[in-house]
Every structure is written in C-alpha cells, then in structure tokens.
Wavefront OBJ file of the C-alpha trace (Angstrom):
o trace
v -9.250 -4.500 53.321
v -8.885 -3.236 49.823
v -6.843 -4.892 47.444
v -3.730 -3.528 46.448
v -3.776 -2.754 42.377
v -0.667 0.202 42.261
v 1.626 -1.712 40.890
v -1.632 -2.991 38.403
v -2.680 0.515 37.604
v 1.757 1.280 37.666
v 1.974 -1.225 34.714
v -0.559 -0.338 32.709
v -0.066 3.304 32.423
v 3.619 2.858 32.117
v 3.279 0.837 28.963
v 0.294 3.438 27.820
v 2.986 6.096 28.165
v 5.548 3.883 26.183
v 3.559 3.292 23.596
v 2.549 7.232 22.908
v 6.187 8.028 24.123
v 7.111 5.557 20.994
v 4.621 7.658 18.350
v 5.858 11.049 19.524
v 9.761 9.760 18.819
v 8.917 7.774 15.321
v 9.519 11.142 13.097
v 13.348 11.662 14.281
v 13.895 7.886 12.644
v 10.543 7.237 10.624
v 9.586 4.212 12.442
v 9.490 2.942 16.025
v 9.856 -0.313 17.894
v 6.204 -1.249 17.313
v 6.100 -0.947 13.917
v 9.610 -3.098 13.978
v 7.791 -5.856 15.761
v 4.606 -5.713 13.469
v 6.851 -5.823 10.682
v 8.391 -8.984 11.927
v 5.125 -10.323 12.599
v 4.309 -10.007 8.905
v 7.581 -11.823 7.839
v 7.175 -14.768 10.155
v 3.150 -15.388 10.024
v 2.545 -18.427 8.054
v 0.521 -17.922 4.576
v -3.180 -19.125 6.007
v -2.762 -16.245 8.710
v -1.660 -13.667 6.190
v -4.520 -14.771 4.378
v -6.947 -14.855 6.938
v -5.842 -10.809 8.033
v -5.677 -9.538 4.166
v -9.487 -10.958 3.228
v -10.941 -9.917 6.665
v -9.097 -6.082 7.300
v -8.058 -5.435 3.216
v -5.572 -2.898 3.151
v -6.552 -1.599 6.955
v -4.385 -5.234 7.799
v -1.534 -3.424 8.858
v -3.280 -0.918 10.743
v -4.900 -3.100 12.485
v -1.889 -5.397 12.952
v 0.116 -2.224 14.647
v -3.140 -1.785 17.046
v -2.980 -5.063 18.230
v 0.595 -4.968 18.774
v 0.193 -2.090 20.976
v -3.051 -3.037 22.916
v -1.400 -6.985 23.294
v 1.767 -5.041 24.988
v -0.699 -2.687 27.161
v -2.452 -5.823 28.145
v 0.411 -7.524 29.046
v 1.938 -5.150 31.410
v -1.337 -4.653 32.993
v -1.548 -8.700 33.926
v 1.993 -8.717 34.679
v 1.355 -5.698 36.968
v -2.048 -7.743 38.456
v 0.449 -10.835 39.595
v 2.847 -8.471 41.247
v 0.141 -7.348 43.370
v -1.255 -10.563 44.993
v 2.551 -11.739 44.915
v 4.493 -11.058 48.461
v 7.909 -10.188 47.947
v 10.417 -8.573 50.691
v 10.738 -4.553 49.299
v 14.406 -5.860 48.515
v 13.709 -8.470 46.178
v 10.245 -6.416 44.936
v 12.846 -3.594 43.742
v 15.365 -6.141 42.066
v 12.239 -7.402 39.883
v 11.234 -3.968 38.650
v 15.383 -2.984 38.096
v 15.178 -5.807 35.814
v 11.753 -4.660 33.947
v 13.439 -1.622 33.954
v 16.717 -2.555 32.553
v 14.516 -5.028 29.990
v 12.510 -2.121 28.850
v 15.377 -0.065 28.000
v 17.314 -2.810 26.132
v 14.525 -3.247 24.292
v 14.082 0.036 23.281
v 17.052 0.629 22.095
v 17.069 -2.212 20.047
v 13.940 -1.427 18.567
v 14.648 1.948 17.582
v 18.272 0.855 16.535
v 16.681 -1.664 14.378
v 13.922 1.065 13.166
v 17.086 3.678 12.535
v 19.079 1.210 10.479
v 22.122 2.121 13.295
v 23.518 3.616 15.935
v 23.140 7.410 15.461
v 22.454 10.467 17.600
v 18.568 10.391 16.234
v 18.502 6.999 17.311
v 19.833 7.922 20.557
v 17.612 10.725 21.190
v 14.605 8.790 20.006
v 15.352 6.248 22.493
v 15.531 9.213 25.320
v 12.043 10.506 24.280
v 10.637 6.743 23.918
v 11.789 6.185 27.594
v 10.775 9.542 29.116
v 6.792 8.675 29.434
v 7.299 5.532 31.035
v 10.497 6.459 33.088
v 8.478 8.961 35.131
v 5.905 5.930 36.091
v 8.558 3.471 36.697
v 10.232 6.025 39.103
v 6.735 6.555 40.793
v 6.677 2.675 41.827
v 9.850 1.245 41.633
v 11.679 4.142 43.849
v 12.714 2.981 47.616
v 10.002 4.214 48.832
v 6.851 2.498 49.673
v 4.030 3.025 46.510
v 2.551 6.097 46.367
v -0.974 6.855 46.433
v -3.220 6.976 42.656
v -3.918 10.646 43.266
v 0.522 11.478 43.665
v 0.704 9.201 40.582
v -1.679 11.517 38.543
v 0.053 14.431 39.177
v 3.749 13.085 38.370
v 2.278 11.184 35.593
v 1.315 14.618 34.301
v 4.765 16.132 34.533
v 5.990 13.410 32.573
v 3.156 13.795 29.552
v 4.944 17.430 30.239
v 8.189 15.906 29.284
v 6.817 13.949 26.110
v 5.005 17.383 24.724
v 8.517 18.486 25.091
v 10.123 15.740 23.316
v 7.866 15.527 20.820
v 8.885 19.327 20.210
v 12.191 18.233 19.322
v 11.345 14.917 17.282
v 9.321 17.512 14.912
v 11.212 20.457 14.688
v 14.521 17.751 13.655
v 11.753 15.912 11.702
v 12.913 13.041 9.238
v 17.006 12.340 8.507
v 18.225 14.864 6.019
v 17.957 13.725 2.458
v 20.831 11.635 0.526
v 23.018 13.080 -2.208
v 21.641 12.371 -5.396
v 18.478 12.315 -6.755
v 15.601 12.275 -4.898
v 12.001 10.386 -4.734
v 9.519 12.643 -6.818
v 11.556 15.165 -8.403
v 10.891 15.515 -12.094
v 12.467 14.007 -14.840
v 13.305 15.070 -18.711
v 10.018 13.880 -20.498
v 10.085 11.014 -22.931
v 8.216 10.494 -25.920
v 6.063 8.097 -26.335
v 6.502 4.696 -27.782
v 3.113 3.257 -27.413
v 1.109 1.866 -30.380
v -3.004 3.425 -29.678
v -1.978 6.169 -26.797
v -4.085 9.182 -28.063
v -4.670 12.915 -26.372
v -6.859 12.431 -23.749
v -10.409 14.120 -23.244
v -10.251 17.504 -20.960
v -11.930 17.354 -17.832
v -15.270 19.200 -17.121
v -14.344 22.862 -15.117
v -15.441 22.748 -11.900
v -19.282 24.046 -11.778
v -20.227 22.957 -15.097
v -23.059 20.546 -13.612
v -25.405 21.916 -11.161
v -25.738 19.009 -8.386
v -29.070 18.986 -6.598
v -28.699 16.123 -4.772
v -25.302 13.574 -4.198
v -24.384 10.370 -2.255
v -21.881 8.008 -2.001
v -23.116 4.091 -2.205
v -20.431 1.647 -1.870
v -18.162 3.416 -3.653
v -20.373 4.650 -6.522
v -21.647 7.992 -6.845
v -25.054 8.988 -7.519
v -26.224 12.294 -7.874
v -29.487 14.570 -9.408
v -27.962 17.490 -11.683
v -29.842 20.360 -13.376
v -28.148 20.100 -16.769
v -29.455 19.526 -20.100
v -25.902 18.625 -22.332
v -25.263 15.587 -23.618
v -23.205 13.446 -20.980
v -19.163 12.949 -21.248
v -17.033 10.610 -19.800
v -16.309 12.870 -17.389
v -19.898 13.422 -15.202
v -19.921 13.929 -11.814
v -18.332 10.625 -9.974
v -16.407 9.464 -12.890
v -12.222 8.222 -12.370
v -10.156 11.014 -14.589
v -8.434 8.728 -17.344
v -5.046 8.775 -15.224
v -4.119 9.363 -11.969
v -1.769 11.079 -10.422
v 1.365 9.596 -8.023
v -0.671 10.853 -5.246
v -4.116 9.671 -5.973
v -2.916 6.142 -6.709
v -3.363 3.256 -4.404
v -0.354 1.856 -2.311
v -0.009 -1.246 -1.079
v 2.978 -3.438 -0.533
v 3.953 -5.864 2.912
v 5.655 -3.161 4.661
v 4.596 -1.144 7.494
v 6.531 1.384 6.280
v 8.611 2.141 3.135
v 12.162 1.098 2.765
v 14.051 4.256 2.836
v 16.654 3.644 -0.501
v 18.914 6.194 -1.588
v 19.808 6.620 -5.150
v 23.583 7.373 -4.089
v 25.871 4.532 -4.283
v 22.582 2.253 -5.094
v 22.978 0.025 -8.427
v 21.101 -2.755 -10.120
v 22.958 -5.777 -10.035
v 22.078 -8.905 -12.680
v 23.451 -12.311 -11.545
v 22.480 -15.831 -12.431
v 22.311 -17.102 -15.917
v 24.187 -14.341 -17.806
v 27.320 -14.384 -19.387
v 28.692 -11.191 -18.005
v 27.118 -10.363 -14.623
v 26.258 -6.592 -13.789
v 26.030 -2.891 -11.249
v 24.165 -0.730 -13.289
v 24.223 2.650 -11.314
v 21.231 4.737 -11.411
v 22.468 7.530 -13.669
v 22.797 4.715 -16.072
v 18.953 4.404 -16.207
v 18.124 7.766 -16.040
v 20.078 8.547 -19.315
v 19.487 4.847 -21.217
v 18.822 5.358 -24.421
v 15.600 2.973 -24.514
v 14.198 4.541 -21.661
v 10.153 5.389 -22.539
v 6.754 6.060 -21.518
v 4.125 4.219 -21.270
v 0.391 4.449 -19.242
v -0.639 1.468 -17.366
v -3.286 0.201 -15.121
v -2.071 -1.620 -12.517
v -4.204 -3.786 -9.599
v -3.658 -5.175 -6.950
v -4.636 -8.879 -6.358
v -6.182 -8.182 -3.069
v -9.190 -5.983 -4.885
v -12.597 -6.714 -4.017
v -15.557 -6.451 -6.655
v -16.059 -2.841 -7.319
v -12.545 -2.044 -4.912
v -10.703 1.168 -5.584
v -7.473 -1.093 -5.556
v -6.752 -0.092 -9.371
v -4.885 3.139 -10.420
v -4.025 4.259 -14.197
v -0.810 6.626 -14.630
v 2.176 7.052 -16.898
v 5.140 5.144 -15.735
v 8.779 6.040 -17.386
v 11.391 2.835 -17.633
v 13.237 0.580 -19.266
v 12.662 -3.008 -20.744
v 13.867 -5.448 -18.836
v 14.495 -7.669 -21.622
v 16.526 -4.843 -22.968
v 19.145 -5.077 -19.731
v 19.450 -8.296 -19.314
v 20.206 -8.790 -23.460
v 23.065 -6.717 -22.748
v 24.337 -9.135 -19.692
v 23.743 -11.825 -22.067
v 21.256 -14.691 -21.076
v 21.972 -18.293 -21.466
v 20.500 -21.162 -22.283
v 20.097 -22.192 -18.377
v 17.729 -19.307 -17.593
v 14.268 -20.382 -16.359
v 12.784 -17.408 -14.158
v 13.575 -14.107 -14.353
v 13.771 -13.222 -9.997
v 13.181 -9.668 -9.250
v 14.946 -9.277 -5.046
v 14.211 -5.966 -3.213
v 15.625 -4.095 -0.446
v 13.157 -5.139 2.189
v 13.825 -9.096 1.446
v 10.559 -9.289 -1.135
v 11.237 -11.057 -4.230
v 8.872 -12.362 -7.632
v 9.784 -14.183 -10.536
v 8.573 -14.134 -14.139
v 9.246 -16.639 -16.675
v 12.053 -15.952 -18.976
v 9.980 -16.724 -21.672
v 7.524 -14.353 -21.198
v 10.678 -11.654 -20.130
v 12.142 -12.668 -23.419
v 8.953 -11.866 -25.792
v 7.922 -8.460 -24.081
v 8.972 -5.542 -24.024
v 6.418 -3.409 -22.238
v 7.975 -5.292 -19.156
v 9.510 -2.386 -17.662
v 11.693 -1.451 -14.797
v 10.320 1.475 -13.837
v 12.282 4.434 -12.806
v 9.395 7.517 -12.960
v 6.053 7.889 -12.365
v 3.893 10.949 -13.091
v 6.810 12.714 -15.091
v 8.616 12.097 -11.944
v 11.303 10.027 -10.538
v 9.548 7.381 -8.297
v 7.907 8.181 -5.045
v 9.457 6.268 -1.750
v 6.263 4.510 -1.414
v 5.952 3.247 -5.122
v 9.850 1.996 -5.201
v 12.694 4.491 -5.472
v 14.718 4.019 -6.998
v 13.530 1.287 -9.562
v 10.959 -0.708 -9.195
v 8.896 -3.829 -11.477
v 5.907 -3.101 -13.331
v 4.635 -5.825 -15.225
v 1.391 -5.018 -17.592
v -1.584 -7.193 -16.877
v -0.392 -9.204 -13.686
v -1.504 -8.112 -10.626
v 0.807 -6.009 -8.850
v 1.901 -8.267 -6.774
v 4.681 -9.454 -9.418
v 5.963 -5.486 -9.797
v 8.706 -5.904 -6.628
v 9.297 -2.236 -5.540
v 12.925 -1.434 -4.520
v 14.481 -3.935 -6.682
v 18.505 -4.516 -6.035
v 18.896 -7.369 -8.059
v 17.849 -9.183 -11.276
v 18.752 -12.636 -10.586
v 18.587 -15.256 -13.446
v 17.623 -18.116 -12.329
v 18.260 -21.645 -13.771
v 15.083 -23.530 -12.080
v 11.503 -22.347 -10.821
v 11.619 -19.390 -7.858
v 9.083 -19.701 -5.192
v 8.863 -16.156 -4.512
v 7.002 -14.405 -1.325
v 3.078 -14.331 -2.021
v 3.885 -17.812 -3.778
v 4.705 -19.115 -0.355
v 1.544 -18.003 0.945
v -0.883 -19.587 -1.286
v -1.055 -16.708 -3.997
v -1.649 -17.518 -7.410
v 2.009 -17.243 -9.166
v 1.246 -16.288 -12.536
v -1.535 -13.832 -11.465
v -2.581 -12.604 -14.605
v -5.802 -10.052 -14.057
v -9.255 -11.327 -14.209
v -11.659 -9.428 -16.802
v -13.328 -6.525 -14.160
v -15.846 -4.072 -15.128
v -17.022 -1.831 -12.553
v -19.770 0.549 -12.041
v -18.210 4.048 -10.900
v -20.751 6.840 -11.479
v -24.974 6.796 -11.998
v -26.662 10.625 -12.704
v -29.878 11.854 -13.699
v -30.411 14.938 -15.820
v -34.423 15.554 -15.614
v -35.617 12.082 -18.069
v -31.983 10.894 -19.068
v -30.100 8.709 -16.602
v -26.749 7.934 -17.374
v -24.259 5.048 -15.561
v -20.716 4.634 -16.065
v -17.562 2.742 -14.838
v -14.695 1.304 -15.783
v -13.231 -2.270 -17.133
v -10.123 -3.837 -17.771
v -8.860 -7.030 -18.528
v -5.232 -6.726 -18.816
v -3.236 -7.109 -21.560
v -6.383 -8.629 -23.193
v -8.048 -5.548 -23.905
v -11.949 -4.458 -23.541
v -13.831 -5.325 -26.275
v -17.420 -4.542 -25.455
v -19.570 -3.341 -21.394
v -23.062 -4.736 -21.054
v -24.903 -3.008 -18.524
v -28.627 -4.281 -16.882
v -30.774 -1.983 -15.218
v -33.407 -4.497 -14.085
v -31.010 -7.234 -12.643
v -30.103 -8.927 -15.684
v -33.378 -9.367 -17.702
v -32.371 -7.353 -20.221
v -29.053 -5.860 -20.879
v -27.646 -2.771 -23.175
v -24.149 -2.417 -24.657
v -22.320 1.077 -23.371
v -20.068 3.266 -24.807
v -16.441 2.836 -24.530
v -14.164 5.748 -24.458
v -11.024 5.147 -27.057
v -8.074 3.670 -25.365
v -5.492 5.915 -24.046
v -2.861 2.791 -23.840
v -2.971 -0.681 -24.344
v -2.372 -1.277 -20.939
v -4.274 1.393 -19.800
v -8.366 0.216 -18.355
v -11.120 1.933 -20.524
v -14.203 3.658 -18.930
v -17.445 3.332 -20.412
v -21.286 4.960 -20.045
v -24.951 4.243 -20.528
v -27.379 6.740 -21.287
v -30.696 6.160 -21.088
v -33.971 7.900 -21.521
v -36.216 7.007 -18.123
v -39.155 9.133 -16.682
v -40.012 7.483 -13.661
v -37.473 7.438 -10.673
v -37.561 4.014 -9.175
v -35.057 1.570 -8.074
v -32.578 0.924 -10.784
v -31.237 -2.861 -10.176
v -27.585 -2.025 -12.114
v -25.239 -4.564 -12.907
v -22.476 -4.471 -15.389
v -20.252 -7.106 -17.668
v -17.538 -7.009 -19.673
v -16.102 -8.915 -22.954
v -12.240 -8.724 -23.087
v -10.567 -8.692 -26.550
v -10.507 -12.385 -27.034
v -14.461 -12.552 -27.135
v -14.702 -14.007 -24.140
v -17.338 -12.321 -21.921
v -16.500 -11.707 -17.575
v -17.402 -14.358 -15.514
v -20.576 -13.709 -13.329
v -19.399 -16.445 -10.735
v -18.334 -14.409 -7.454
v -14.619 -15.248 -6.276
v -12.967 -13.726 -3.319
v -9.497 -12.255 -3.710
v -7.497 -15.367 -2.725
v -5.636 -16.931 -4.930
v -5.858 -15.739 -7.847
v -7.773 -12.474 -7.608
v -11.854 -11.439 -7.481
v -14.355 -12.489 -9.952
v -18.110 -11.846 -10.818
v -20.146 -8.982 -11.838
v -20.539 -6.185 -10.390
v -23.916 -4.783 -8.750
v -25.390 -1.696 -7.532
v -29.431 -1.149 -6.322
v -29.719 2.448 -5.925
v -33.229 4.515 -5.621
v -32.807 8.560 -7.898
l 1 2 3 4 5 6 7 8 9 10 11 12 13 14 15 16 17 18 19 20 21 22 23 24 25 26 27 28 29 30 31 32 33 34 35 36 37 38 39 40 41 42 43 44 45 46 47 48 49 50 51 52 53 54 55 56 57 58 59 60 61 62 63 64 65 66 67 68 69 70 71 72 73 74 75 76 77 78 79 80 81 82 83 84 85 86 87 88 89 90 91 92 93 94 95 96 97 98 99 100 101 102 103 104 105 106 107 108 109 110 111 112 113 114 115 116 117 118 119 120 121 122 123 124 125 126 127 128 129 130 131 132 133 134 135 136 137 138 139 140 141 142 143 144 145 146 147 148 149 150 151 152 153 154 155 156 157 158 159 160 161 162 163 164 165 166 167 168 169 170 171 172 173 174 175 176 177 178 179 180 181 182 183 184 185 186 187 188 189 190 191 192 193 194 195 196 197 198 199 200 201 202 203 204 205 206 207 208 209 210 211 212 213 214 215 216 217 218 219 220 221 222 223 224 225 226 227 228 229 230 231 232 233 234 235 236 237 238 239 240 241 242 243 244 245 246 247 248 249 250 251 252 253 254 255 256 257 258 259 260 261 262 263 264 265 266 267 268 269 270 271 272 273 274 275 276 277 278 279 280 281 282 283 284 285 286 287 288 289 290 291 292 293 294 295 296 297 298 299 300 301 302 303 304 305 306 307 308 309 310 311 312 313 314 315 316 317 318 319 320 321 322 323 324 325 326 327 328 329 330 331 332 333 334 335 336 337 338 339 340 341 342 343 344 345 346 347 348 349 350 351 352 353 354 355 356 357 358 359 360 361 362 363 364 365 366 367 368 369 370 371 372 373 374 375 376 377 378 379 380 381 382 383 384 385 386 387 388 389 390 391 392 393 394 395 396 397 398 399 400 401 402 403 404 405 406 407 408 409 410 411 412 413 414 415 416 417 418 419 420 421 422 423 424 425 426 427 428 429 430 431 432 433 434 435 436 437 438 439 440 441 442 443 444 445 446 447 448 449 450 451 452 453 454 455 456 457 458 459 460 461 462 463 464 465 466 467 468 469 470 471 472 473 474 475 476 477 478 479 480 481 482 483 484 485 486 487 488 489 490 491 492 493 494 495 496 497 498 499 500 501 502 503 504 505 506 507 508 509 510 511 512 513 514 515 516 517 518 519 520 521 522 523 524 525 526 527 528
C-alpha cells in the first residue's frame, strides 16, 4: 500500500505559499518576517561566520542569506510534514497538533510583520491578512475535520488561494509604501554650496553619445574592451571609462542591513554626549542652514572590494565638520574616541585626535546636490575621507564622546579598526583605434594622493608611466590612460601599479579583503 505523504506534500506547499504570501505583503510595510529573521541572523552571527559569508557571496551575502532563510523554513515544514505522516495519531489529537501549527504560524506572523512595521498599525494588520491568506487555504485543505483530501482537490483549492494572493497583492501595491513624514525628504534638492576645496577644478565634458564608432565590444571581468573606427586623439573619457563622479544612483550601497532604516527628518536630532561640557539635540534644520556647511567630492570604498571590484564610487557630498559641532559642545580633556551610534544599533569610532586635526571629516547631510538618499543615511550620515567606508555610520543619532577606546561593530568581527585605504589602481577600459591601443583605469590611495600609474603590457617586463587626469578633489580617485602605438593584435598581458603621494609605490602582494582591505596589482589578459 502506498505511503501516505498529504500531510508531506500539505507542509511543504503551505510554507511555499507563506513565503510568496510574505513577498506579495512586504510593500504595504517595506519589509516582511523573513527579512526580520535574516536581519537578526546578521546581528547575532559571530565575526568568523560574517566573515566567512562576506569573502565567499560579496555583496550578494544578504541575498543569499534571505534565500536560505526561506528554503531552510520550506525544508523544515516539509520534514515536519514527512514525521506527521508515518506518525499515528487519533483524528482528535492529529487536529489539536495542526490548531497549534496553526495558531504558531499566525503568532508568528504577526510578530514578524509587527516587528518589520515598527507597530501595530492597520498596514501591519492587513499585511498580516495577505501573509496568512496563501497558506490559510492549505492549512484548511488538511487540517479541516474531514479526512485529507486527495493531491488533485488540493491543486485546485490551492489555486483559488494563489487567486486570493493576486488579489492581495493588488491591494499591497496600489497602498504601496507608508505615506511620507512631514519634513524634508530623502533626495530632494538642496540650496547649492560653494566650494571650499583646495585643487577641485571644472571637470572634462563627456564624449556625446556616437562620437566613437564601436566595431566590436566585450565585457572581461569588469573591463571593457572594444575595436572603434576613430582616428582622434584619445580622452579620458573612451568607451568603458568611469565618468569623474557619479551620481546618487550609480553609486555602490552597501551597509549590514537587509533593508534601510526608514528615519524621518521630523522630530529627528543629533544628540552629542560624553566628554563635552555642554551636551547637545541639534535638529535637522540646524544643519541644513549651518553656516559651515560645504561641498566637497570624495571617493569612498568599501573595505569588502576585491582587486579590480566596482565597490568604489566618486560624488559630491554636502556637510558639516564634525570637529566644527562638537567645538561648539565643548570637548574635554577626557575624550579618547569620537563614537558615531546609528538608528539600526551600528556604531564606529574615530580617534579624537584625528577628529580634532581634520576638517574634511564631515557629517554628511547631501549627496548629489541633494539631501541624502534612504539608502546612503537620511538624514545625516559619517563620511570620513580615506578610510574605508566602513567607519562612515549611516543614520547617525548620536555623537558620543567617549573617554576610553570603543570597540565598535566590524571591530568585533575581526575588521581592521583604523581601516585606512590601501593604494589601488585599477584597469577600467582597453580600445584600439586601427595601430593605437589605448588602456585606462583608475587609482586612489586615499588621503595620500596618486602620484604616478605604471602600466605593463607584457606581464611586467617592461612597464610605461600613464597619464593622469588633474585632480578634481583631494579626496576624489584620479583616472589615468596609456596610449600606445601597436600594429599587431595579439594578447596584451596588462597589469597596472600605482605610486601614492608619499613615493611609495602599490604593493604587488595579493591580499583578500579581510582585515584590512585588498592588496596587489591588478591584471587583465585580453586578445583585440
């Protein structure tokens, strides 16, 4: 006789139906029980783990994290719903067992979207309605008083309930996300500001669209090589080549959140504690309108980067010195670190020392002639030149003076803690025009500056020095070219160095990310 499996196959698709019941309600709140629970993952995982998932998945981590989450709770139900079937219960006691699943499943639910909403709210309500519809319908099919239906039954009322979540999902998209806050809002624009940086020059107009005739193009490991029918001389700005700054929405993102802390400028302040003589709220408004409030371009990197990663962006940031707020709070003698908190629990620390001599330390309230985007740190946010970004918290709520060392979050985990950038030079962009081949990239080396890019095209026999565009900041990475005069069309063998501006030339020794950032040169083998 055939082995039972309905209350196997019940399981399974009942959890299946939570899960996409789960996605289709996340827009009436933002987030959703799973992404609660991967989120608490990340804050409890000790620092090897967190490690181990950052250098194997990069920045798909999280991603991948949320998968597993969801197959692990697919999985689960399905053995759970395996043991129930070779498990011989009186129909009594069988229906108390799946009450209680029941009853569990809707507790937790709730919770989780309670805990995803921030509180108890008729969006939270009706998200947990829509969450519970998919897997309500396959509940009902097995845990009625009737005896188990059939597979074929279970289809068909399985399909009136994806009916249901098509419905639902309706609703969760026509409400969409929670109204907006009074107040300002993430990436509206701001007054502009002049700027106060020494070197920041106009920068170089793009090429129009059309100017080079491609023949040929591919992408290899990030770096673009193409064939064009041109005879100019080359630019900066060749097919493949970054622009000189990026815009809000072409820079990189990455933080420990699944999703971004939803802060509202209303009501929000900046508070300074610790070490101070007079502690303070400064209220947004205040920032908007201080009177040292400038604007300055910056690289910034993260520390996870690869060699030759895309983890580095370059745009014009608008803030305040840091060293200029807390001066006015007064800092005493006791001070050791200054501790940047956020709203989602993060926190870093920076010497007061280095705080005290800086002031292209910034607290950051616009980006890209705009106030902040959610996912960069509205309202006000660290950026710190030349340290990885890492030590710029996003959604900062407190300055906290501290009077001894801080272990702050990626400190815990094995992270370098003063994370100052390695010297990076990376090739970008490799063209031929007929005879003339021309390579190009970009380096940085912090605060340091770029001093001189070597580039090899036979695997480091010989080497040439590029050009180097001027500087558009002193914080800002410079991109450089090669041009070179080459009939034949073999394999180039490219690899590329840099000197930063204290003469001391990028190490070719390969380090991975952890702890204190990648090292070594980067390479490229590519046939034209």
């Amino acid at each position: 006789m055939a082995r039972d499996t309905t209350g196997e196959f019940a399981w399974t698709a009942g959890a299946i139906a939570w899960v996409v019941a789960t996605l289709v309600a996340r827009p009436l709140v933002g987030s959703d029980p799973l992404l609660v629970a991967a989120q608490a993952i990340i804050e409890t995982a000790p620092g090897w783990l967190a490690t181990w998932a950052i250098e194997t998945f990069g920045v798909a981590a999280r991603t991948v994290l949320v998968a597993g989450v969801a197959t692990g709770l697919v999985i689960t139900a399905g053995t759970l719903g395996a043991i129930g079937d070779r498990v011989t219960l009186r129909r009594a006691r069988r229906s108390q067992v799946l009450w209680l699943t029941t009853i569990g499943v809707v507790i937790g639910t709730a919770v989780g979207f309670y805990l995803a909403a921030g509180g108890v709210s008729f969006r939270w309500l009706l998200a947990t309605v829509i969450a519970l519809t998919g897997p309500g319908i396959v509940w009902w099919i097995y845990a009625g008083v009737h005896e188990p239906i059939g597979r074929r039954r279970a289809l068909g009322r399985i399909g009136g309930g994806v009916g249901a979540l098509v419905a639902g999902g309706a609703i969760a998209r026509i409400l969409g996300q929670p109204p907006a806050a009074d107040g300002p809002q993430p990436g509206e624009a701001l007054d502009a500001v002049e700027k106060t940086e020494v070197g920041t020059t106009t920068p170089t107009p793009r090429q129009a669209t059309g100017e080079e005739t491609i023949e040929r193009q591919r992408s290899t490991d990030g770096v673009v090589v193409s064939v064009a029918n041109d005879e100019r001389d080359f630019t900066f700005d060749f097919e493949g080549m970054p622009p000189r700054r990026h815009t809000a929405e072409e820079h990189f993102v990455v933080d420990k959140n699944i999703t971004a802390p939803n802060v509202a400028a209303e009501g929000w302040s900046l508070s300074i504690r610790g070490a101070v003589d007079s502690e303070k709220d400064i209220a947004y408004e205040t920032l908007l309108d201080h009177p040292d409030r400038r604007e300055m371009t910056v690289t910034t990197l993260c520390i996870s980067n690869t060699v030759g990663g895309d983890l580095i962006g370059t745009t014009d940031w608008i803030g305040i010195p840091v060293r200029t707020l807390l001066a006015d709070a007064g800092v005493t003698d006791d001070a050791v670190d200054v501790v940047t908190h956020a709203r989602d629990g993060y926190s870093e620390a920076i010497p007061w020392s280095v705080v005290r001599d800086r002031d292209d330390i910034i607290l950051a309230i616009g980006m890209d002639g705009k106030t902040l985007p959610a996912e960069h740190g509205f309202p006000a946010r660290l950026l710190v030149p030349g340290r990885y970004g890492m030590k710029s918290t996003k959604w900062i709520t407190e300055i906290e003076l501290a009077d001894s060392d801080h272990t702050a979050y990626w400190d815990q985990r094995g992270w370098d803690e003063e994370a100052v950038v390695n010297t990076l030079s990376y090739v970008r962009s490799i063209q031929r025009r007929n005879e003339r081949i021309a390579v190009g990239g970009i380096a940085y080396a912090g605060t340091r500056g770029v001093e001189r890019v070597e580039v090899s095209l036979d695997g480091g026999q010989t080497w040439n020095e590029a050009a180097l565009e001027d500087p558009i900041s002193p914080h800002a990475r410079r991109r450089w070219q090669l041009v070179v005069e080459r009939p034949d069309t073999g394999p180039l063998d490219v690899i590329v160095r840099a000197t930063d501006g204290a003469g001391n030339r990028q190490t070719s020794k390969r380090a991975p990310p952890h702890p204190s950032g990648s090292a070594g040169w980067h390479s490229i083998t590519v046939s034209l």
